[in-house]
DRENDO-1510 file (C-alpha; in Angstrom, 1 decimal, always signed):
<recs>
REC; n; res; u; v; w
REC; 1; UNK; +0.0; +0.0; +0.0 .
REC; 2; UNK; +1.3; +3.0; -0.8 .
REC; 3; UNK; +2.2; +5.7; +2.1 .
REC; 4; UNK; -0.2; +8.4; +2.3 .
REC; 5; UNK; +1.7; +11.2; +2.8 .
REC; 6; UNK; +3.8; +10.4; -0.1 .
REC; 7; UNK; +1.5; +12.1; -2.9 .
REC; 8; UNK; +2.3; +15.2; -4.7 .
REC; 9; UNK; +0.8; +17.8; -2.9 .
REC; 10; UNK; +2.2; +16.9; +0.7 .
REC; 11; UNK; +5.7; +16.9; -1.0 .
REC; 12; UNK; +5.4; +19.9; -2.7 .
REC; 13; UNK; +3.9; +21.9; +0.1 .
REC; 14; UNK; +7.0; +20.8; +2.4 .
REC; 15; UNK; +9.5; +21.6; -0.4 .
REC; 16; UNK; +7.8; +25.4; -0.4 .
REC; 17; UNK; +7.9; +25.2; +3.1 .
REC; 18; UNK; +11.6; +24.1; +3.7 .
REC; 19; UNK; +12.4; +27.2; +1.3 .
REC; 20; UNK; +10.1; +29.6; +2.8 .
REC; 21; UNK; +11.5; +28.6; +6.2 .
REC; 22; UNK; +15.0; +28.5; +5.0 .
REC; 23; UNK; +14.8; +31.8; +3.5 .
REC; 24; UNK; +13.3; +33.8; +6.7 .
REC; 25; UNK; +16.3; +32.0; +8.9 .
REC; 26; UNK; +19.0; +33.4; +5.9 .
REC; 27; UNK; +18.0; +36.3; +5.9 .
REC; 28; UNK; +17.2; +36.6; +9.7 .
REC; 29; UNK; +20.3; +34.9; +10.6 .
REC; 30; UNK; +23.0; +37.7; +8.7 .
REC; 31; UNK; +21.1; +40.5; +10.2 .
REC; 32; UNK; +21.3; +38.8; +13.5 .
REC; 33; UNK; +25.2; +38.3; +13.5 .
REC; 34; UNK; +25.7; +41.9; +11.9 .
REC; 35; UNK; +24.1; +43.8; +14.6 .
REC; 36; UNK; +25.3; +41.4; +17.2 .
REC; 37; UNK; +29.4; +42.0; +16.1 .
REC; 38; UNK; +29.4; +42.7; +12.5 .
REC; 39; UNK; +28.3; +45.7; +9.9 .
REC; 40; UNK; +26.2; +47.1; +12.3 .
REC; 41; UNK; +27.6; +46.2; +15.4 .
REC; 42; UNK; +26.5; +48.3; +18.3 .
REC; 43; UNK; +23.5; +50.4; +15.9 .
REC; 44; UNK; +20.8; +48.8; +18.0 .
REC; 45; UNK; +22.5; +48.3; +20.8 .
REC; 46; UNK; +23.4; +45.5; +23.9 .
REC; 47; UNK; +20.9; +42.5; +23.2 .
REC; 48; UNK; +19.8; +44.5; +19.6 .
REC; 49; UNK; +19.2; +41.3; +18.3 .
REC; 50; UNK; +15.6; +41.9; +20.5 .
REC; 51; UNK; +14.8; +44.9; +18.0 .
REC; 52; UNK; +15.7; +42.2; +14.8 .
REC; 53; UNK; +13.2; +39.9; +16.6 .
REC; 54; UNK; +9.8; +42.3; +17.2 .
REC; 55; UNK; +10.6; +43.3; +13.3 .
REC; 56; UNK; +10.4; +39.7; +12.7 .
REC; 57; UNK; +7.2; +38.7; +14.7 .
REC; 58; UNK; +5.0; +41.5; +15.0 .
REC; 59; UNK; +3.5; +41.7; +11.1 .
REC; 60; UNK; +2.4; +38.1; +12.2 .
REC; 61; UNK; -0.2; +39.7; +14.6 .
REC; 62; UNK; -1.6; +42.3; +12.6 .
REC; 63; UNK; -1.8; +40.4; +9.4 .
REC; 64; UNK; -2.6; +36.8; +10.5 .
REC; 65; UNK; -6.9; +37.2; +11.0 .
REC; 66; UNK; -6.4; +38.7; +7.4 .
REC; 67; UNK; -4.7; +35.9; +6.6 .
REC; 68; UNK; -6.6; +33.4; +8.1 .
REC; 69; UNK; -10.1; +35.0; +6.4 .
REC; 70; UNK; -8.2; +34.6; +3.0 .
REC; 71; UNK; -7.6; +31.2; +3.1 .
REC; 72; UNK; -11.2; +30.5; +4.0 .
REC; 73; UNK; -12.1; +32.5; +1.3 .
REC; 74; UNK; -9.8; +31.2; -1.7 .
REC; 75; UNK; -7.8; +28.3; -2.8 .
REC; 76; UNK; -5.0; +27.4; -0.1 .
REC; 77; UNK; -3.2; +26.8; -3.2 .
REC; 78; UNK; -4.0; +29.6; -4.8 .
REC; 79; UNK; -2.5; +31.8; -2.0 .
REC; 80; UNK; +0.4; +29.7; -1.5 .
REC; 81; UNK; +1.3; +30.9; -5.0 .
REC; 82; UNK; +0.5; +34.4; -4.5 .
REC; 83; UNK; +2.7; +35.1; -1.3 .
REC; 84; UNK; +5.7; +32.7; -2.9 .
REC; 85; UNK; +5.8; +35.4; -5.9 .
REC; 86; UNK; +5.9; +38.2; -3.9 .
REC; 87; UNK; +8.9; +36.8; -1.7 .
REC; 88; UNK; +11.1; +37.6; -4.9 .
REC; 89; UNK; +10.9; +40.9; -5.3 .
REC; 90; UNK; +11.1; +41.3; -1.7 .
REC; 91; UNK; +14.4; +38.8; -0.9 .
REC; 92; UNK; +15.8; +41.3; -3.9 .
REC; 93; UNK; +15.3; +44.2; -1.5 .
REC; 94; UNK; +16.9; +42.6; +1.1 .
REC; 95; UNK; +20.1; +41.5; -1.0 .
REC; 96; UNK; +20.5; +45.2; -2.0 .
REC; 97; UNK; +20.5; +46.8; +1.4 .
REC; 98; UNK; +22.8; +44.5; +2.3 .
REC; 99; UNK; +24.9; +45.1; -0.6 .
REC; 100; UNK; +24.7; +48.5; -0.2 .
REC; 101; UNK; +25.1; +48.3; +3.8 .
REC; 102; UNK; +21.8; +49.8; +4.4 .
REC; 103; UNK; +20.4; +48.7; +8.0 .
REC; 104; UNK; +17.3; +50.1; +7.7 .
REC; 105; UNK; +16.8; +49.3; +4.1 .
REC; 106; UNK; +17.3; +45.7; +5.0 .
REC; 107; UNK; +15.1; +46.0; +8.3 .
REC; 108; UNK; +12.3; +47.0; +5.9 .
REC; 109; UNK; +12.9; +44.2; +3.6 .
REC; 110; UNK; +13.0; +41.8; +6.7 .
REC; 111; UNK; +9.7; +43.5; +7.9 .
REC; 112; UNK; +8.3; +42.8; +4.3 .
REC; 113; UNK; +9.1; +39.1; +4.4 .
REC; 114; UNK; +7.3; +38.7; +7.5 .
REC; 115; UNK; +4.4; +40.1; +6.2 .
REC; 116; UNK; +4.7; +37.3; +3.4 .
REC; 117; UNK; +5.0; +34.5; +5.3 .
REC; 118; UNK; +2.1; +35.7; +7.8 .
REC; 119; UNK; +0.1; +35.0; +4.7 .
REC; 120; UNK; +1.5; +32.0; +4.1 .
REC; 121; UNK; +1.2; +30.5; +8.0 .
REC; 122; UNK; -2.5; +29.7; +7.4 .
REC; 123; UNK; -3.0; +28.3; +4.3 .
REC; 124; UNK; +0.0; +26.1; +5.1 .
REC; 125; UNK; -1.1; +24.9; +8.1 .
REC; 126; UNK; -5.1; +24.7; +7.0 .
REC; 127; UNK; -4.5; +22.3; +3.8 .
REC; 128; UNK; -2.5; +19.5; +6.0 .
REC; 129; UNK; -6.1; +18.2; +6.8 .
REC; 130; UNK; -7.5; +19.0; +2.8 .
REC; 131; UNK; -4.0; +17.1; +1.5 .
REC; 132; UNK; -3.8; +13.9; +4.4 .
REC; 133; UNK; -6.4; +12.0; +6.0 .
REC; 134; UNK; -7.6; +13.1; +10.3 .
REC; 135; UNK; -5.5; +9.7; +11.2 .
REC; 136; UNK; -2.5; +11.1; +9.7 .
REC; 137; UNK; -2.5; +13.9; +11.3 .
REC; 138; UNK; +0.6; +13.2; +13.7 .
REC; 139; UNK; +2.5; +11.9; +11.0 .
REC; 140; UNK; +2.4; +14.8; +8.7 .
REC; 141; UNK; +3.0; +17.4; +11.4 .
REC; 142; UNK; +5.6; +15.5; +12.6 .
REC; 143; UNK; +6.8; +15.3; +8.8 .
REC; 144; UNK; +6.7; +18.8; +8.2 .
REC; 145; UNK; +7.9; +20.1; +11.6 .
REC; 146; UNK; +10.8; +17.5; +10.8 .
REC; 147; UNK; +12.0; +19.2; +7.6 .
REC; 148; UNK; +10.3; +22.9; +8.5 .
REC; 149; UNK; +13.5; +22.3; +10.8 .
REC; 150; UNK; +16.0; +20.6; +8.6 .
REC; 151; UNK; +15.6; +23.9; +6.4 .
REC; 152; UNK; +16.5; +26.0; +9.9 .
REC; 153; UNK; +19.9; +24.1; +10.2 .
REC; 154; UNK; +20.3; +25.1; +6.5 .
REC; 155; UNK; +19.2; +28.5; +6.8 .
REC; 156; UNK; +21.5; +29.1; +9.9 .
REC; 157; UNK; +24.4; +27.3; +8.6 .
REC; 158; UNK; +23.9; +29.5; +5.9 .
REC; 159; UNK; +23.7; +33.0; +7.7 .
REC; 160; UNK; +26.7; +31.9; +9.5 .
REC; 161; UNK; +28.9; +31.2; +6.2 .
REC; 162; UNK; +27.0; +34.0; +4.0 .
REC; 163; UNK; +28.1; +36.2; +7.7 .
REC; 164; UNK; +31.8; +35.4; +7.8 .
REC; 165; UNK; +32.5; +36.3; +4.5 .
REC; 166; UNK; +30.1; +39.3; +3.7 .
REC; 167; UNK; +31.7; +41.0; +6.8 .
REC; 168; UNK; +34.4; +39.4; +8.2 .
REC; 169; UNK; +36.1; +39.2; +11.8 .
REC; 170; UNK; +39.2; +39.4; +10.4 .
REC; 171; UNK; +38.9; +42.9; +9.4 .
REC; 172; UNK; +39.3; +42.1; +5.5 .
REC; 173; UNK; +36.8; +43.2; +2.5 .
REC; 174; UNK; +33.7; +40.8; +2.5 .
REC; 175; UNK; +31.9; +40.1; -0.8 .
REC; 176; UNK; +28.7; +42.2; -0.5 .
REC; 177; UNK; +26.8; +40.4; -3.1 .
REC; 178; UNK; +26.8; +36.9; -1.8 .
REC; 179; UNK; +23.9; +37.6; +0.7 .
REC; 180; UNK; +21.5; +38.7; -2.3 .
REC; 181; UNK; +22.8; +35.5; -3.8 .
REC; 182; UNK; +21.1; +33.5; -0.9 .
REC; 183; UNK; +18.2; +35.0; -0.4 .
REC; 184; UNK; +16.9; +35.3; -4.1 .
REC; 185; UNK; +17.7; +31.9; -5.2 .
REC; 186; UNK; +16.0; +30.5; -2.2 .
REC; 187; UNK; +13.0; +32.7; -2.7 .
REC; 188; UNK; +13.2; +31.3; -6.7 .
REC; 189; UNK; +13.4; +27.7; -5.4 .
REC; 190; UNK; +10.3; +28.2; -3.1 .
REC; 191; UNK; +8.3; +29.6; -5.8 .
REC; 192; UNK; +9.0; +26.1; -8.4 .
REC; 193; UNK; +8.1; +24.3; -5.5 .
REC; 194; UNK; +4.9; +26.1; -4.8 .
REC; 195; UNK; +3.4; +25.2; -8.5 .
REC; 196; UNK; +3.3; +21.6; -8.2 .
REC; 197; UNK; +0.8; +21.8; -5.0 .
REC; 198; UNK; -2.6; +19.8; -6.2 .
REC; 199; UNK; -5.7; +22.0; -7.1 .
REC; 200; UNK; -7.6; +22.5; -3.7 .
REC; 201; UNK; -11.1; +23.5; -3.3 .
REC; 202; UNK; -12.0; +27.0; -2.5 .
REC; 203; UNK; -13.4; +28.1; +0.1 .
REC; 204; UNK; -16.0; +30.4; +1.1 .
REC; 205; UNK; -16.4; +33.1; -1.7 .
REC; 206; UNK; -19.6; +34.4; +0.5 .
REC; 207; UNK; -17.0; +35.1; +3.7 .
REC; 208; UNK; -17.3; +39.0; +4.7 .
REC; 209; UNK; -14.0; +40.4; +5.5 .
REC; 210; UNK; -13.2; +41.9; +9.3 .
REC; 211; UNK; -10.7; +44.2; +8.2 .
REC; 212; UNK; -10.1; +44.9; +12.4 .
REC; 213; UNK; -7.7; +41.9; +13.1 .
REC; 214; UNK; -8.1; +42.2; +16.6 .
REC; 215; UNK; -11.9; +42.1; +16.3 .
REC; 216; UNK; -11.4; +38.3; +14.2 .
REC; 217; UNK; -8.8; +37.0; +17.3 .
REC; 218; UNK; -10.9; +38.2; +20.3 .
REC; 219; UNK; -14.3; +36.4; +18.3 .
REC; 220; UNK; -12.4; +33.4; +17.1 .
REC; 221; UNK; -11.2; +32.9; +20.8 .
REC; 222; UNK; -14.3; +33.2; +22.2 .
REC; 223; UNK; -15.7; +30.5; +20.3 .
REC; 224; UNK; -12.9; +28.6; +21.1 .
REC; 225; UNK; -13.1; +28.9; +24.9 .
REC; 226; UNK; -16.0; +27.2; +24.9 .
REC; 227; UNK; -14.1; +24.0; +24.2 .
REC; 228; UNK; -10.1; +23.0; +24.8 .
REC; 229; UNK; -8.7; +24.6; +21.7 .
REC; 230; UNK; -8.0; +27.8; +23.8 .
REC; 231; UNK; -5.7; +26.3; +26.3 .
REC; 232; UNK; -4.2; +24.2; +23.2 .
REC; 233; UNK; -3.8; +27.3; +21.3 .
REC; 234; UNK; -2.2; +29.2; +24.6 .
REC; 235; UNK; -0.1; +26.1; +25.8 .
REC; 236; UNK; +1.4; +26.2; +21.4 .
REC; 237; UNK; +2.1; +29.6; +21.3 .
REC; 238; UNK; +3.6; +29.2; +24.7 .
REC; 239; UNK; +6.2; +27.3; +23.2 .
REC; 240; UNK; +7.7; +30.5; +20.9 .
REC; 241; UNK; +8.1; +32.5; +24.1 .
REC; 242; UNK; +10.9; +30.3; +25.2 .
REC; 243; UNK; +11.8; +29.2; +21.9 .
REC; 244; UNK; +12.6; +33.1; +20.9 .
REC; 245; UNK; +14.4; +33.5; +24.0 .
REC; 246; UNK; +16.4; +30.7; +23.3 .
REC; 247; UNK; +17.2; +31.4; +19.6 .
REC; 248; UNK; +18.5; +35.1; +20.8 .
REC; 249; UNK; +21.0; +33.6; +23.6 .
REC; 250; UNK; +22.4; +31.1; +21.1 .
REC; 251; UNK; +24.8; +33.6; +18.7 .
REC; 252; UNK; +25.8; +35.0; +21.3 .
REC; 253; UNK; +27.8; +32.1; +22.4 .
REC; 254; UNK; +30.2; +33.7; +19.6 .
REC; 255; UNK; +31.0; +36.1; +22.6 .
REC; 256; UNK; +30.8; +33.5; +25.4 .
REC; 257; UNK; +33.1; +30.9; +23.7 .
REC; 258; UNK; +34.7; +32.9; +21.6 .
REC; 259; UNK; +33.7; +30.6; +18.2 .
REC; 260; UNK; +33.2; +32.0; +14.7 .
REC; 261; UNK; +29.2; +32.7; +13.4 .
REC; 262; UNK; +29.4; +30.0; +11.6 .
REC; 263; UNK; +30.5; +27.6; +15.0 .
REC; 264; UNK; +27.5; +29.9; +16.9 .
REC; 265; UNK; +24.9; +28.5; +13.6 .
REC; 266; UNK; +26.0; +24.8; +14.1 .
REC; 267; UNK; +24.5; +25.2; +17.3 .
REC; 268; UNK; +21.7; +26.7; +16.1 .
REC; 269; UNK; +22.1; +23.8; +13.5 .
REC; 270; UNK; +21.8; +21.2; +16.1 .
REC; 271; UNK; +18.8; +23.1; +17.6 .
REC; 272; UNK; +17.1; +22.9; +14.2 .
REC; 273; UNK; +18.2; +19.1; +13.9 .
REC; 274; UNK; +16.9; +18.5; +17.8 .
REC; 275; UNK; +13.6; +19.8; +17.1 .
REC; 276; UNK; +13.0; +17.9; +13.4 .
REC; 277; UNK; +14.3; +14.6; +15.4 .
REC; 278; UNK; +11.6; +15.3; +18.1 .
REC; 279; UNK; +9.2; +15.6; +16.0 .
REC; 280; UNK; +9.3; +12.9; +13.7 .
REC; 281; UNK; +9.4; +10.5; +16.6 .
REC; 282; UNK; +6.8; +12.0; +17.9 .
REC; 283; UNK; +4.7; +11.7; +15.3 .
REC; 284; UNK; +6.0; +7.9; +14.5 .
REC; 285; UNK; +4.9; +7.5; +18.2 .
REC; 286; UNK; +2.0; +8.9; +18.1 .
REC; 287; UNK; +0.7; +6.5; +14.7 .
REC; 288; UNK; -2.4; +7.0; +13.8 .
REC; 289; UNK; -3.5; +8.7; +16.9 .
REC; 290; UNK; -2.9; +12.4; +18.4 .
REC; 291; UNK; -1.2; +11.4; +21.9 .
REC; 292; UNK; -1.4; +14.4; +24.4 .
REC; 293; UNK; +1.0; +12.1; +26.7 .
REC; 294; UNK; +3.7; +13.5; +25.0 .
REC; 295; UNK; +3.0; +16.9; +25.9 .
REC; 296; UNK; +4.0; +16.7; +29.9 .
REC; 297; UNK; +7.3; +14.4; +28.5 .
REC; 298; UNK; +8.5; +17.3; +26.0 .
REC; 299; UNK; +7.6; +20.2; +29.0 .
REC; 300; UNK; +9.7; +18.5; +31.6 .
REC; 301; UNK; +12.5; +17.8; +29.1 .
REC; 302; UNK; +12.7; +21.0; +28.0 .
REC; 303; UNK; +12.6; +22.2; +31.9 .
REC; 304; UNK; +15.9; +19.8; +32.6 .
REC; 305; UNK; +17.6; +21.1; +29.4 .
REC; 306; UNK; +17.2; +24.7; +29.7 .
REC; 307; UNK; +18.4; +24.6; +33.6 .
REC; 308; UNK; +21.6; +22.4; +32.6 .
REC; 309; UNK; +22.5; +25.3; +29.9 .
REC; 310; UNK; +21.9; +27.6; +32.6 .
REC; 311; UNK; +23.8; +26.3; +35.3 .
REC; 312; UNK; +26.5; +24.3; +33.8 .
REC; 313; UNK; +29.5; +26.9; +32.8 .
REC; 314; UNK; +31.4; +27.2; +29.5 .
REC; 315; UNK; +34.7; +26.6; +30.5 .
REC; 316; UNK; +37.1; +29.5; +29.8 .
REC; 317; UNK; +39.1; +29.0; +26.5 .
REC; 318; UNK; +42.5; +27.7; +27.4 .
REC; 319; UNK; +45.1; +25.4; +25.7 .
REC; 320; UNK; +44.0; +22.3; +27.7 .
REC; 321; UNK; +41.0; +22.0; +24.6 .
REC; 322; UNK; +38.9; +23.5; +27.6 .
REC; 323; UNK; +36.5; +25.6; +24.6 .
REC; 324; UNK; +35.9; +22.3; +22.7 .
REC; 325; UNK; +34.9; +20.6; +25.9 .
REC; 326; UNK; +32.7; +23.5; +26.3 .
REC; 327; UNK; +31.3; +24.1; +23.0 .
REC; 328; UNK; +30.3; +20.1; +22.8 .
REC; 329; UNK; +28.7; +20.3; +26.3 .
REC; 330; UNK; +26.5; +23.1; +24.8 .
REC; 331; UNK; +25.8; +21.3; +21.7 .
REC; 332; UNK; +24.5; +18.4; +23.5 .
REC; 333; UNK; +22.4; +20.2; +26.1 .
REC; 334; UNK; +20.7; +22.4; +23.4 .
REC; 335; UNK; +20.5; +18.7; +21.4 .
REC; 336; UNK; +18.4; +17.4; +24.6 .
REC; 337; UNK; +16.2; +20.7; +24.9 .
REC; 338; UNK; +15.2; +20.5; +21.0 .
REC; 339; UNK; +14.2; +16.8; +20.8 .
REC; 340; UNK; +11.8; +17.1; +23.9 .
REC; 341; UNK; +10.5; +19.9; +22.0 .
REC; 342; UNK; +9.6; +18.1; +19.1 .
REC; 343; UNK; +7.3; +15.9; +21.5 .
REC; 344; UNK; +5.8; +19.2; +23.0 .
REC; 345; UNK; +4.9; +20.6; +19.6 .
REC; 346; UNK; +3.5; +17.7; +17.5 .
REC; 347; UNK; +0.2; +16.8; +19.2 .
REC; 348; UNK; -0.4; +20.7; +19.8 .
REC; 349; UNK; +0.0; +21.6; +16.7 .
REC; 350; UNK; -2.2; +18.7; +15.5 .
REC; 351; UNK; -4.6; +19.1; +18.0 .
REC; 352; UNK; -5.4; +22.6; +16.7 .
REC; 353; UNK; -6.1; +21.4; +13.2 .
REC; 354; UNK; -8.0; +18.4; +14.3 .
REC; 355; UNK; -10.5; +20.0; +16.3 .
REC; 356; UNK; -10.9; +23.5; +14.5 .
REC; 357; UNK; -14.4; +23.6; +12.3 .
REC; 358; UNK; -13.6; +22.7; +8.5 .
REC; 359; UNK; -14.8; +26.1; +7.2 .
REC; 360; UNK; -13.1; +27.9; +9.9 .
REC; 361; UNK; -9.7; +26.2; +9.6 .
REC; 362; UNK; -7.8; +29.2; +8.1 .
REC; 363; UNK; -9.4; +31.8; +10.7 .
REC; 364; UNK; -8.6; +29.9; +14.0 .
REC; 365; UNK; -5.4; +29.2; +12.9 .
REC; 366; UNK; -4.1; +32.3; +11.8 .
REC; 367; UNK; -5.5; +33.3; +15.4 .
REC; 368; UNK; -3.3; +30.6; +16.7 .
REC; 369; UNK; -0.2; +31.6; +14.2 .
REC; 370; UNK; -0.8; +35.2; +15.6 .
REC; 371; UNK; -0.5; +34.3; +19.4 .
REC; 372; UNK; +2.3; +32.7; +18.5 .
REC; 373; UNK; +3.8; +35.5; +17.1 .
REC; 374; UNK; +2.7; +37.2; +19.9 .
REC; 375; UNK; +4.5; +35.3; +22.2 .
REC; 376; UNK; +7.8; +35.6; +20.3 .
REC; 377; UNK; +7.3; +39.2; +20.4 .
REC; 378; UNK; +7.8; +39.3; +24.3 .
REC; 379; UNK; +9.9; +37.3; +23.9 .
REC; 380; UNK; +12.0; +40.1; +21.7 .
REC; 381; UNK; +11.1; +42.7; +24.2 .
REC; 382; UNK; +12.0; +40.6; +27.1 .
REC; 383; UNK; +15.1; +40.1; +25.5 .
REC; 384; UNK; +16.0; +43.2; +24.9 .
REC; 385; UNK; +15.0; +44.9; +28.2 .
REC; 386; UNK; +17.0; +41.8; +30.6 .
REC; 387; UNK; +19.9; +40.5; +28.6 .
REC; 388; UNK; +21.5; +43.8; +29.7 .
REC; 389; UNK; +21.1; +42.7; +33.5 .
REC; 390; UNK; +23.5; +39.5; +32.7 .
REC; 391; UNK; +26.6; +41.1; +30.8 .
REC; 392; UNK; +28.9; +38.8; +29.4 .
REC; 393; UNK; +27.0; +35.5; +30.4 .
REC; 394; UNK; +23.8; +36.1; +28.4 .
REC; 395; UNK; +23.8; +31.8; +28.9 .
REC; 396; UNK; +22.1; +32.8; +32.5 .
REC; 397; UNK; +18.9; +33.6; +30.7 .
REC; 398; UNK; +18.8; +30.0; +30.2 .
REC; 399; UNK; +17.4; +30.5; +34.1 .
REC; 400; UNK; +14.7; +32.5; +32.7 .
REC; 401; UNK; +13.5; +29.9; +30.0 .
REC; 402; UNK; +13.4; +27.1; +32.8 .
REC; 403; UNK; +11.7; +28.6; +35.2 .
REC; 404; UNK; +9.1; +29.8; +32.8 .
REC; 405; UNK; +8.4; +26.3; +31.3 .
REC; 406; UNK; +8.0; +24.7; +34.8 .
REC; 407; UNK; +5.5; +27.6; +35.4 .
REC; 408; UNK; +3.8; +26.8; +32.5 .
REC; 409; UNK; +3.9; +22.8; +32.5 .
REC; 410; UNK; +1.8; +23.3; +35.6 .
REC; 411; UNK; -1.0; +25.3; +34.2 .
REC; 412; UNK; -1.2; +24.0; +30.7 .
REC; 413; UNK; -1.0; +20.7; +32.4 .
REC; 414; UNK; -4.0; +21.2; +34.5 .
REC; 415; UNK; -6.0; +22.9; +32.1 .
REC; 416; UNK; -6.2; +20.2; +29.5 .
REC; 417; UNK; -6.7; +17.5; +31.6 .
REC; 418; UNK; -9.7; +16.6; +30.0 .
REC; 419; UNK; -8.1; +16.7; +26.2 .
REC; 420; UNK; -7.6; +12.7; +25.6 .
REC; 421; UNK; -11.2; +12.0; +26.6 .
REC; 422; UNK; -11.9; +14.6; +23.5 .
REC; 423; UNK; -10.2; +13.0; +21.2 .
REC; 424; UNK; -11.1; +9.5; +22.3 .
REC; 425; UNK; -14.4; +9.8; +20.2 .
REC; 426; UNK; -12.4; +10.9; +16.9 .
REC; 427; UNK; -10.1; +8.2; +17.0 .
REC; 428; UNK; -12.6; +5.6; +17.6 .
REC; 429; UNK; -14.1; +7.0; +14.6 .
REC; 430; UNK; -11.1; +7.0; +12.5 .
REC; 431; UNK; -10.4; +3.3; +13.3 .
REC; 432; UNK; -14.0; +2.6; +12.2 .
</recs>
């Protein structure tokens, strides 16, 4: 029999998705390392990388209940191909701030991106259920998430390499062009991808517009506080508050161990890796069921992890191979924190599309992309306003991340107690 999720539209919407993703890290990634201790070093100031990360996240929440109301409205497919066109002329943008060493040009291009890919966060997620069947459900999120972060590790790797040699540490002339390189060819490569997605039915053509995002997130939540899917949403979009705290301590182990950008994006590399290993077990664990189990065994790993980064020390650099002990100990702690996240984020993820109502797919989870994005945005902010208080061990905010996902294993814990006996009924139904 052949495997379901190997037909031509799941295929093709994960090879525009490992592009789209790949892309946003690229082009996030340089901008990262050049404000951090490159180009623009110092422009933004101590933790800038904050400011990077509220440019990054916050078109997400005013654009995704637009977003969400489109792909109700039209042809998931359809608007996969319209936001995939517009990521060229935008990734061109980019390329030519950075050529010309325009921050703020290259800010605004980042900005624009964003903006793309809010539109695309909806439609993606919302046709998993129009292109697999309800009892594959772990599976292809597992799939996805898998290779959503196998195109991180390439997109970090990337920024690191496309970092070093656009501006390097060395003080010598960097080769301005290669970062426009990147960006385009990955925005043309997400594009080809895009066009070989199957036709998919439209939506609702009748669907009135609420222009007032706001207004479609505090209505879509309401309706979905009267079941689970508000805790679920809350507990998912929990997640990308310490995962964006995470992702802003990581370069900085340039500073803390001294390593080269492209050392500081293997370990965002291995994160990336972690996180795709976690979640395709999880969703090969899970089968043909969604397994809420998993959710308490991701939360505490990710608990034990972040402490160990926290309180474990890099060793000082030294000729006794003291920074290679210390750079592997960080590799494998941040290796532990991404797979447990894997087994947080897989049943989430595909408890929200299981349980959202079929017409109203795209609008809950653009509500759910935008909390997310929401969440990642204090997570910026936070950033910014503490990693000051830590100087030159920004590592310590690993304390923060910790304590925050204990905090938050309680609660979600105890509010979704009564999640498996929701989904009981549905998987009976899909064993029928």
């Amino acid at each position: 029999m052949a495997n379901p999720l190997l037909n031509r539209g799941f295929l093709s919407l994960i090879a525009t998705q490992f592009f789209g993703a790949m892309n946003d890290n690229v082009l996030k990634g340089i901008l990262t390392f050049m404000v951090i201790d490159g180009a623009w070093s110092g422009k933004l100031g101590d933790g800038g990388q904050g400011i990077v990360g509220v440019c990054f996240t916050v078109p997400f929440i005013f654009l995704s209940g637009i977003a969400g109301q489109l792909a109700d409205r039209y042809s998931k497919r359809v608007v996969t191909l319209w936001v995939k066109s517009i990521e060229i002329p935008i990734a061109a943008l980019a390329g030519y701030g950075f050529y010309i060493g325009n921050l703020w040009m290259t800010l605004a291009a980042l900005i624009a991106l964003t903006c793309q890919s809010s539109f695309f966060g909806p439609a993606k997620y919302g046709m998993i259920p129009e292109l697999v069947s309800d009892d594959q459900l772990s599976r292809a999120n597992g799939t996805i998430n898998m290779l959503t972060n196998a195109a991180v590790i390439f997109g970090t790797l990337i920024a690191g390499l496309v970092s070093d040699r656009y501006s390097p540490q060395t003080g010598q002339a960097g080769v301005l062009w290669l970062p426009a390189l990147a960006i385009v060819v990955t925005a043309v490569f997400g594009l080809l991808a895009s066009t070989f997605l199957t036709k998919l039915k439209p939506g609702s053509r009748d669907l009135s517009y609420q222009w007032n995002p706001f207004e479609t997130y505090i209505s879509t939540m309401r309706e979905m506080a009267k079941t689970p899917l508000l805790m679920i949403m809350l507990a998912w979009g929990y997640f990308y508050l310490l995962a964006g705290i995470a992702l802003f301590i990581v370069p900085e182990y340039t500073v803390v161990l001294g390593i080269t950008r492209a050392e500081a994006s293997v370990l965002m590399g291995v994160l990336g890796v972690a996180i795709g290993v976690g979640c395709g077990v999880a969703g090969f664990v899970s089968g043909r069921h969604i397994e809420p189990r998993l959710i308490p065994v991701g939360a505490v790993g990710l608990t034990i992890f972040f402490l160990l980064l926290a309180v474990v020390p890099p060793a000082l650099a030294g000729g006794d191979g003291s920074a290679r002990i210390a750079f592997s100990n960080v590799g494998w702690f941040i290796l532990g924190a991404g797979f447990f996240a894997g087994f947080y984020i897989v049943p989430l993820q595909s408890l929200l599309q299981s349980l959202s109502p079929d017409s109203e797919r795209g609008r809950y989870l653009g509500t759910a992309n935008a909390v997310s994005f929401a969440f990642m945005t204090v997570a910026a902010i936070l950033y910014w306003v503490v990693r000051p208080a830590f100087g030159d061990r920004p590592q310590l905010m690993f304390y923060v991340c910790s304590a925050l996902m204990a905090l938050g294993t309680v609660f979600f814990l105890w509010h979704l107690k009564g999640v498996r006996e929701l989904i009981r009924s549905k998987d009976d139904g899909w064993e029928s």
